[in-house]
Backbone bond lengths (Angstrom), bond angles and torsions (degrees), N, CA, C in turn:
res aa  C-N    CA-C-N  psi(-1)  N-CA   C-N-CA  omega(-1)  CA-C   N-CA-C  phi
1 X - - - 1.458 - - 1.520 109.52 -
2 X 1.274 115.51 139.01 1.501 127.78 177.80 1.427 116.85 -62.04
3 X 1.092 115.17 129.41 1.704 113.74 -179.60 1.842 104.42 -112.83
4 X 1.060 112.95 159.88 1.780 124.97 -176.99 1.505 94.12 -152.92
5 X 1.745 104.90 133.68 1.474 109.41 164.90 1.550 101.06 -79.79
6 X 1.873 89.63 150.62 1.135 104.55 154.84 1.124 125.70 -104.57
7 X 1.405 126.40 164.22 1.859 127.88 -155.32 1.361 94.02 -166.39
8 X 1.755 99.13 152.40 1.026 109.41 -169.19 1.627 110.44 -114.04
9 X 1.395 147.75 173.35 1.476 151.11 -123.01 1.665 83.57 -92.61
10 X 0.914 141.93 6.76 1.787 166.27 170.77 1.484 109.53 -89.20
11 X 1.265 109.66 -37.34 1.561 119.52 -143.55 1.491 133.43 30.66
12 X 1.461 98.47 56.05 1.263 122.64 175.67 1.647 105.64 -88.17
13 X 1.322 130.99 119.32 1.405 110.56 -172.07 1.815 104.93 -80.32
14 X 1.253 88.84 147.85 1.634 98.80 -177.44 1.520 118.02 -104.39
15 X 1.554 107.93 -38.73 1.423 122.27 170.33 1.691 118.47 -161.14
16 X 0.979 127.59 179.72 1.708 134.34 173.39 1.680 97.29 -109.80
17 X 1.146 91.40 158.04 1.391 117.37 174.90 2.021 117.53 -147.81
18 X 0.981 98.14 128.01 1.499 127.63 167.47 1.419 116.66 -47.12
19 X 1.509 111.97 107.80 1.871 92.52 174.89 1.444 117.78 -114.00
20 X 1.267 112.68 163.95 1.546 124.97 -172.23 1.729 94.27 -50.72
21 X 1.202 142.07 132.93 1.408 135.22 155.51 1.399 101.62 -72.87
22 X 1.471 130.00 -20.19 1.555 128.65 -167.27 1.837 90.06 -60.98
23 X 0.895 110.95 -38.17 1.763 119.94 -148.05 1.910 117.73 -117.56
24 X 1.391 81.65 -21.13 1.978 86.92 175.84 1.983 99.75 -129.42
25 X 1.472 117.32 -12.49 1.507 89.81 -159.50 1.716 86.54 -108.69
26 X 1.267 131.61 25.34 1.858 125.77 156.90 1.470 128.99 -34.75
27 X 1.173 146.46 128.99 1.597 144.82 -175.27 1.933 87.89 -76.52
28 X 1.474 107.75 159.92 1.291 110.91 -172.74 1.497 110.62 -82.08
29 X 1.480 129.69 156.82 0.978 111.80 -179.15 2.080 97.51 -148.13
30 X 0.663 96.40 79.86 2.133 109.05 -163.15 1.748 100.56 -36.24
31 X 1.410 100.45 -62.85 1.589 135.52 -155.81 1.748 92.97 -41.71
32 X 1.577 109.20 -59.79 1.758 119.51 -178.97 1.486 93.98 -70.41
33 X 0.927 109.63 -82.67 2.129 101.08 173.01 1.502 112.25 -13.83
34 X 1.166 94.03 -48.48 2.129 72.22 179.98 1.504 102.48 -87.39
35 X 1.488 126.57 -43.15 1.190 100.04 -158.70 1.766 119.38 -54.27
36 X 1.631 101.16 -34.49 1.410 100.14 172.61 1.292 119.83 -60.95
37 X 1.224 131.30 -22.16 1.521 126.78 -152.33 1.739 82.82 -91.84
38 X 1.387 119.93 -38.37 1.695 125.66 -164.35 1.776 96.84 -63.62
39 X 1.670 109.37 -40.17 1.797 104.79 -169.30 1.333 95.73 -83.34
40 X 1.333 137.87 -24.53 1.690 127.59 -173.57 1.770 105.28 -85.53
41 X 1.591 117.83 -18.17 1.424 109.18 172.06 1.868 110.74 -89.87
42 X 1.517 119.13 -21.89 1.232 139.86 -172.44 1.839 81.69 -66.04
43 X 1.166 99.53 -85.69 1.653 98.27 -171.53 1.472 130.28 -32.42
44 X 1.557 111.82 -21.29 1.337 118.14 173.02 1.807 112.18 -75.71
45 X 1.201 116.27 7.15 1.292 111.28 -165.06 1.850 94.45 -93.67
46 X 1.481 106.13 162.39 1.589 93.44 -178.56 1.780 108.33 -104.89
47 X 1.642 77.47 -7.64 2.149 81.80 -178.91 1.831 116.41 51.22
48 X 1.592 119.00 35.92 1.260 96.00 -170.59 1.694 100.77 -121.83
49 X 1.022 103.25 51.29 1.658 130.31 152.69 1.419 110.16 -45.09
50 X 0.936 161.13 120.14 1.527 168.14 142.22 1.739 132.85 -111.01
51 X 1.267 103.27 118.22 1.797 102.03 161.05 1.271 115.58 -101.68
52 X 1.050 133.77 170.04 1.098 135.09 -176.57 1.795 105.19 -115.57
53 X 1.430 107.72 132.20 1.784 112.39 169.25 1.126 113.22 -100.91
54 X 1.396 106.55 164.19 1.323 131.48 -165.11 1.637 119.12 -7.57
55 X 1.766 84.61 -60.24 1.421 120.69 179.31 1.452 129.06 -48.83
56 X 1.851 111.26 -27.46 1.189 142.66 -165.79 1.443 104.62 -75.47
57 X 1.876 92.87 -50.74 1.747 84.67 -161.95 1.033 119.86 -100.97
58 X 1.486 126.20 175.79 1.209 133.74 -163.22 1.379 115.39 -87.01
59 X 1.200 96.69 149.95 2.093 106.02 -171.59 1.216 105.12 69.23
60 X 1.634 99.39 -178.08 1.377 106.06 175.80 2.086 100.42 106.58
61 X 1.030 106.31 3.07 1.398 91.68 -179.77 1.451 124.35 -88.47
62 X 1.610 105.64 -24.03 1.430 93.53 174.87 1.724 112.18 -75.69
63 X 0.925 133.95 170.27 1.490 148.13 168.15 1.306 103.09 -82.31
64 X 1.373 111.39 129.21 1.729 134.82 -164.18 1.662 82.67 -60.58
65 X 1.674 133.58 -93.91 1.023 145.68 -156.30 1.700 116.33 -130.85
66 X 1.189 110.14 167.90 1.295 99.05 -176.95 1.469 127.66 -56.12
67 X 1.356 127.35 -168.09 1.267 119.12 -161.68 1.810 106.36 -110.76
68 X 1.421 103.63 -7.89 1.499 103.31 -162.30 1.790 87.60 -141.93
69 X 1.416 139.15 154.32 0.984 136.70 79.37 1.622 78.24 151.80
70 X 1.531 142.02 10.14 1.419 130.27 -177.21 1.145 94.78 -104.94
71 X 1.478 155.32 19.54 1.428 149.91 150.10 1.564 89.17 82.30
72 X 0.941 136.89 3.63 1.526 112.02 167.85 1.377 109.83 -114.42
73 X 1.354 105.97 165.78 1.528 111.62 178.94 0.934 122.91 -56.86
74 X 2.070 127.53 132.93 1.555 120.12 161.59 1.172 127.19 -16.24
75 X 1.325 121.03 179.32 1.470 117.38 -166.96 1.616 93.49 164.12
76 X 1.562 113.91 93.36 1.288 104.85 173.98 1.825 114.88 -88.67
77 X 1.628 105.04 -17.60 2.032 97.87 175.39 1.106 91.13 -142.38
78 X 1.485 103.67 161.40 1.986 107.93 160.13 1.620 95.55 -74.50
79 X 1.106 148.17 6.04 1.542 129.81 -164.33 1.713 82.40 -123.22
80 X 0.821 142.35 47.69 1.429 135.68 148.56 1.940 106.02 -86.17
81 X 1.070 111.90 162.18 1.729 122.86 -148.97 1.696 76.85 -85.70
82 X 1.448 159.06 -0.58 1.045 143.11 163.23 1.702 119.06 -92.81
83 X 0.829 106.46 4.96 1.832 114.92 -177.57 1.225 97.94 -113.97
84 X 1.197 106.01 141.12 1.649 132.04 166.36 1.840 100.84 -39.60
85 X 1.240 117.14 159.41 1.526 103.21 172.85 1.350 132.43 61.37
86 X 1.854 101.87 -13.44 1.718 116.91 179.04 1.532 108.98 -68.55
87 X 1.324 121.81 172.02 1.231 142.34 131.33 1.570 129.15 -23.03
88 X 1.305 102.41 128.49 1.637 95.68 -170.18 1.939 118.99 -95.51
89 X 1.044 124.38 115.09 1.059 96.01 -172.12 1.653 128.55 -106.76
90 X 1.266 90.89 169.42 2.034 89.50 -176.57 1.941 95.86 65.13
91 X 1.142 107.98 32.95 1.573 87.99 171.94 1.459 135.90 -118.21
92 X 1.318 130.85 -153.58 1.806 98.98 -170.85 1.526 101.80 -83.95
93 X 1.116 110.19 167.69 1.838 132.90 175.92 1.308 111.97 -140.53
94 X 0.841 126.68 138.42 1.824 145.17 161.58 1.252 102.77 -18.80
95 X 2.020 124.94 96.50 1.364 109.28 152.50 1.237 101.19 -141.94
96 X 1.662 124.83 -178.16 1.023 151.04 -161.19 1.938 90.21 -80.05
97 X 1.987 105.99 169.45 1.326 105.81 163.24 1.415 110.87 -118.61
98 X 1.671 109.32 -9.42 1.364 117.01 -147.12 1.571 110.17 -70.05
99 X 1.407 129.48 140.51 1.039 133.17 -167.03 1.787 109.11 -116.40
100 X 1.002 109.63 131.19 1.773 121.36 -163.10 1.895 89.70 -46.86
101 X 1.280 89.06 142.35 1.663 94.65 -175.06 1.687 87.65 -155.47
102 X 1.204 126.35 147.34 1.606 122.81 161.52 1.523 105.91 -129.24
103 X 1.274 97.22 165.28 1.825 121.36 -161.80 1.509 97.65 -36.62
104 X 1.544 107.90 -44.56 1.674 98.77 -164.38 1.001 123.84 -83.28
105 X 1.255 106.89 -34.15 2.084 100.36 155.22 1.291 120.37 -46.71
106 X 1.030 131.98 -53.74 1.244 135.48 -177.70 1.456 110.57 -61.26
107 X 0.953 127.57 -35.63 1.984 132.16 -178.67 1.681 89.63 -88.71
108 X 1.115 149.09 -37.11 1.628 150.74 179.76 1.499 106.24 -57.92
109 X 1.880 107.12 -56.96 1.066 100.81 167.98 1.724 130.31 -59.51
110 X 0.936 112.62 -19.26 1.402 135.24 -169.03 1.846 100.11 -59.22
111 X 1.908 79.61 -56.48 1.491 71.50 -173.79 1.465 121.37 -67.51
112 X 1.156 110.75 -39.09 1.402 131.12 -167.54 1.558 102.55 -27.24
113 X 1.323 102.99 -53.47 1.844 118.20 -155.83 1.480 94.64 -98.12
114 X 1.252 125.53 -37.10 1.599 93.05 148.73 1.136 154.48 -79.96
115 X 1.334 114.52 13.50 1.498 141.11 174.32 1.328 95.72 -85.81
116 X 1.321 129.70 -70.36 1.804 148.05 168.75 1.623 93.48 -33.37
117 X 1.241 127.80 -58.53 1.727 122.24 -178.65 1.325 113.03 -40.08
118 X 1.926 113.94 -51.09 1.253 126.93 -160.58 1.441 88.76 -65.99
119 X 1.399 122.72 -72.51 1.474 144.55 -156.04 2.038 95.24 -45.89
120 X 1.205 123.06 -36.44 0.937 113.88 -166.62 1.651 124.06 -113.91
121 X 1.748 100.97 5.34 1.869 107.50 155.15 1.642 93.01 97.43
122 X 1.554 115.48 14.13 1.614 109.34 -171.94 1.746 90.70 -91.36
123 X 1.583 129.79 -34.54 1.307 97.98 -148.16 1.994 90.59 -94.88
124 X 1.337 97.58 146.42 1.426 111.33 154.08 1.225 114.57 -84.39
125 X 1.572 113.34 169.42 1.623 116.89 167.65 1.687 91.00 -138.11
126 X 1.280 109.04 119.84 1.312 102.41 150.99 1.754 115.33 -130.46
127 X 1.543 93.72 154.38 1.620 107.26 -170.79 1.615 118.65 -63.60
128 X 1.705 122.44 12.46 1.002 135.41 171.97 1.443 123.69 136.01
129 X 1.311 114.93 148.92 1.757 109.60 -175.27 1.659 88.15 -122.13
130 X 1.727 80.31 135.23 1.678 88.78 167.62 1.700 101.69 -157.40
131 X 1.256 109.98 171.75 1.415 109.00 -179.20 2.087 94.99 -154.61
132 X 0.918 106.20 149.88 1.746 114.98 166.57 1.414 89.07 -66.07
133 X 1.265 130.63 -95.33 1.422 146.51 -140.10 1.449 104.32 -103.07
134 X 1.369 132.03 142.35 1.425 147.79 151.76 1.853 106.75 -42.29
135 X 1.465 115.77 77.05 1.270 115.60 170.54 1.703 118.10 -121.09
136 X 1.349 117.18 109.40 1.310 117.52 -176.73 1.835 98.75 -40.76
137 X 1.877 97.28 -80.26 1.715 90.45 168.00 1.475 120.99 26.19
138 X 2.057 97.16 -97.43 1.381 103.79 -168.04 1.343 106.20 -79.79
139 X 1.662 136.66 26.90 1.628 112.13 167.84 1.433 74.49 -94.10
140 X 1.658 154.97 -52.35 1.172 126.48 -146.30 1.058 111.91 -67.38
141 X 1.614 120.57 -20.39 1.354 115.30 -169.56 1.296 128.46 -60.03
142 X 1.424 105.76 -44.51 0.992 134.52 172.70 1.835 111.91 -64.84
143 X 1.151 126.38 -38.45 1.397 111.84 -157.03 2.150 80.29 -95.75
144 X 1.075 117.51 -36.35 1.512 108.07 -179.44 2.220 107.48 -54.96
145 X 1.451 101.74 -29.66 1.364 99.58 171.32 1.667 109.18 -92.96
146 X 0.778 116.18 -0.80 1.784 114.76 157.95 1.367 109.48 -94.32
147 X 1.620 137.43 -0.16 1.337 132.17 -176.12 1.665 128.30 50.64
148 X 1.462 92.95 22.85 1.559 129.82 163.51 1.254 118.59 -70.55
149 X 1.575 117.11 88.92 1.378 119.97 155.25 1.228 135.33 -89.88
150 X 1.537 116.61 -10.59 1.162 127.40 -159.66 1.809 101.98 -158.86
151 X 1.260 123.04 75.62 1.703 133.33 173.29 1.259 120.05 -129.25
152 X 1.214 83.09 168.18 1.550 129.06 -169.37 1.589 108.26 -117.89
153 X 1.264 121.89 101.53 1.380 124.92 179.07 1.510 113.24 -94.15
154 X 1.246 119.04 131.85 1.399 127.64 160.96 1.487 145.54 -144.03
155 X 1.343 86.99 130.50 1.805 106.33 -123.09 2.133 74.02 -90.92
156 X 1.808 115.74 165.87 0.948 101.39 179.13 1.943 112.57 -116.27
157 X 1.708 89.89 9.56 1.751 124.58 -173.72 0.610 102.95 -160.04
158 X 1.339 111.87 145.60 1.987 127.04 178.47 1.705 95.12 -57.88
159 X 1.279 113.12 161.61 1.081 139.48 -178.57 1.594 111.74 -156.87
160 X 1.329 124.04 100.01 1.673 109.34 -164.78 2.044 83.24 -94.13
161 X 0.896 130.08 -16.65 1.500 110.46 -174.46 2.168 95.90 -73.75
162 X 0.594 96.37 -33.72 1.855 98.78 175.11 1.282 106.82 -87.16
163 X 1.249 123.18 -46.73 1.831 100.98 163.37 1.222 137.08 -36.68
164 X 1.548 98.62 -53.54 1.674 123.18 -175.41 1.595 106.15 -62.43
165 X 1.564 104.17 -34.37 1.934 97.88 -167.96 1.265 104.97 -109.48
166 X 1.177 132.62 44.84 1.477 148.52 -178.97 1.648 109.45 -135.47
167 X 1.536 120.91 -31.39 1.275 112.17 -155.25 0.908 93.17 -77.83
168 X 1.257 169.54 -98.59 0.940 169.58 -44.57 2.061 135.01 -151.39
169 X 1.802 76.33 0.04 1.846 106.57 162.87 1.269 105.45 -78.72
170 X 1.413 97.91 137.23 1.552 112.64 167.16 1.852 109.92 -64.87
171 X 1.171 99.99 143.82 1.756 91.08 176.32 1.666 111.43 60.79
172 X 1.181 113.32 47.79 1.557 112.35 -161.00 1.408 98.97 -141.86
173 X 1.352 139.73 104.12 1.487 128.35 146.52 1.099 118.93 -116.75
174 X 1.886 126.29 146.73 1.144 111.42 160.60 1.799 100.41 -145.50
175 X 1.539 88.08 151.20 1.619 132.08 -163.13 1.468 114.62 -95.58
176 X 0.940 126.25 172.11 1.154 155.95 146.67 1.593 120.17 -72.59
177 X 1.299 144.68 -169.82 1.380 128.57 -179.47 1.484 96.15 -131.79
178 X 1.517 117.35 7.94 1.492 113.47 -175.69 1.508 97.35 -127.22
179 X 1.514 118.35 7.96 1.229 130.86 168.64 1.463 118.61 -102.07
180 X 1.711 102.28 1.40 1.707 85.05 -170.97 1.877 102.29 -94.42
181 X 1.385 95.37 157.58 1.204 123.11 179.95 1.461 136.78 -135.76
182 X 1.531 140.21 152.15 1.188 116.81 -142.02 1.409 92.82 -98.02
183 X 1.389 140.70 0.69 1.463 130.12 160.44 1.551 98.10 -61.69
184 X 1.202 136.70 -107.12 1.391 126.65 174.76 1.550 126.60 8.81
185 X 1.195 126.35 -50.62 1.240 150.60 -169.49 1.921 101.63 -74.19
186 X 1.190 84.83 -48.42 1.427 92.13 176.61 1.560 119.82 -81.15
187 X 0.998 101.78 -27.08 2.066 111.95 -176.16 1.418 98.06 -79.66
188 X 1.370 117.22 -51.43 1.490 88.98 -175.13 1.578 126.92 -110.05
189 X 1.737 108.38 166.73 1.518 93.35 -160.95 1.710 109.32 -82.40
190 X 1.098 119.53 -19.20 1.779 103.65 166.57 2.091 114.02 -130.74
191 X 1.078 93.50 143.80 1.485 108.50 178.91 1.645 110.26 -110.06
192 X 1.130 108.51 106.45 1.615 135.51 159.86 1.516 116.86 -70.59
193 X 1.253 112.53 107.55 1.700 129.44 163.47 1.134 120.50 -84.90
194 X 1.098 110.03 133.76 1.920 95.47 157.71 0.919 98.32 -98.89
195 X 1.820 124.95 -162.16 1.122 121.14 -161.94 1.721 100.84 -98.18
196 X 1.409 111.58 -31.57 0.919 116.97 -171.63 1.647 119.26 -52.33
197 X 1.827 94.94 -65.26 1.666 103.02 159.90 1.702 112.63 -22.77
198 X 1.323 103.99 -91.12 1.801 109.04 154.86 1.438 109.62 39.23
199 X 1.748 89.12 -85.77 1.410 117.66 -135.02 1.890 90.93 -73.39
200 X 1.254 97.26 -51.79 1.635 123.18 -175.58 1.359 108.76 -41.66
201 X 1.797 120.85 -64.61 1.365 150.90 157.30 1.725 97.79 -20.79
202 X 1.349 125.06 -91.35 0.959 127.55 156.09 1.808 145.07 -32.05
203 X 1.515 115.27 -23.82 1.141 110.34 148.82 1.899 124.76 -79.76
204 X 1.363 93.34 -13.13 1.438 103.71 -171.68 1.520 101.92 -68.13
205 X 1.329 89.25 -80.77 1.923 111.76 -177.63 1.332 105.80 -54.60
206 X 1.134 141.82 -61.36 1.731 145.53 -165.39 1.302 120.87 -39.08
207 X 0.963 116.68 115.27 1.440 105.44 178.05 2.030 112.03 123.91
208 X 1.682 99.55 -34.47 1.351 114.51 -169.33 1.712 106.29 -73.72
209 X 1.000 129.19 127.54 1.507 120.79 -178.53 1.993 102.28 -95.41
């Protein structure tokens, strides 16, 4: 079983901890990693692009000219898709991007890229973030002594004194542990646990094949 130190807002290590192999010890697998990450960014799109047909636009009801005898071609509206001002046809309309995905892909992928985190020195563990007061200050302090330029925090309880002194770092998010997701995971270059998250993370995912 995989072990990770734990460290404290110092990164002084305090102890190791044991991880689920269900959820951190997976072989990599990219190919399913992207396709999910491609249907969970596809779905964010709003697709509400629209032309309007024939039918759409306005006017067009009387008949240009008669039907027989002026040598030019019929012509039942000016809003047919060949007139200036017409109807467009075959063109885009309002749809969705999202591509069928179910719960367990999405928690599979989950693990995947946090297994790839472990394997590759991104995830921290620390034994908890806390602060008295909402001070940007001490979140840098702290993430410059974690050698955190670029994270993903995940907290395993709200904490509004760590909300408040986090928002506002460049390269800085922090989550919830039932909010994380493998876009996130992937954007930034290190992911911070507490233990608590951890524990949560691991009752969630563990167990799921």
């Amino acid at each position: 079983m995989t072990e990770i130190n734990i460290v404290d807002q110092a990164n002084n290590v305090v102890g190791k901890r044991a991880l689920n192999p269900e959820v951190f010890g997976l072989e990599g697998n990219p190919g399913f990693v992207h396709r999910v990450y491609s249907a969970l960014s596809a779905a964010q799109r709003f697709g509400n692009h629209s032309t309007k047909t024939r039918a759409e636009v306005s006017g067009g009801g009387k008949k240009p000219w008669k039907q027989k005898g002026t040598g030019r071609a019929r012509q039942g509206s000016t809003r047919s898709t060949q007139w200036r001002h017409g109807g467009i046809a075959h063109g885009p309309k309002t749809h969705g991007y999202e591509t069928r995905l179910n719960k367990k892909e999405r928690r599979h992928a989950l693990k995947l890229v946090l297994s790839d985190a472990l394997r590759s020195g991104k995830l921290i563990l620390v034994n908890s973030l806390t602060f008295d007061v909402p001070k940007t200050k001490a979140f840098v302090t702290v993430a410059n002594a974690l050698n955190v330029s670029s994270g993903l925090y995940v907290l395993g309880s709200e904490n509004n004194a760590v909300a408040l002194s986090g928002r506002n770092i460049p390269n800085t998010k922090i989550v919830m542990d039932g909010q994380l997701n493998i876009q996130d995971l992937l954007k930034f270059k290190q992911i911070v646990l507490t233990t608590e998250a951890l524990d949560k993370i691991e009752g969630n995912l563990g167990g799921e094949k």
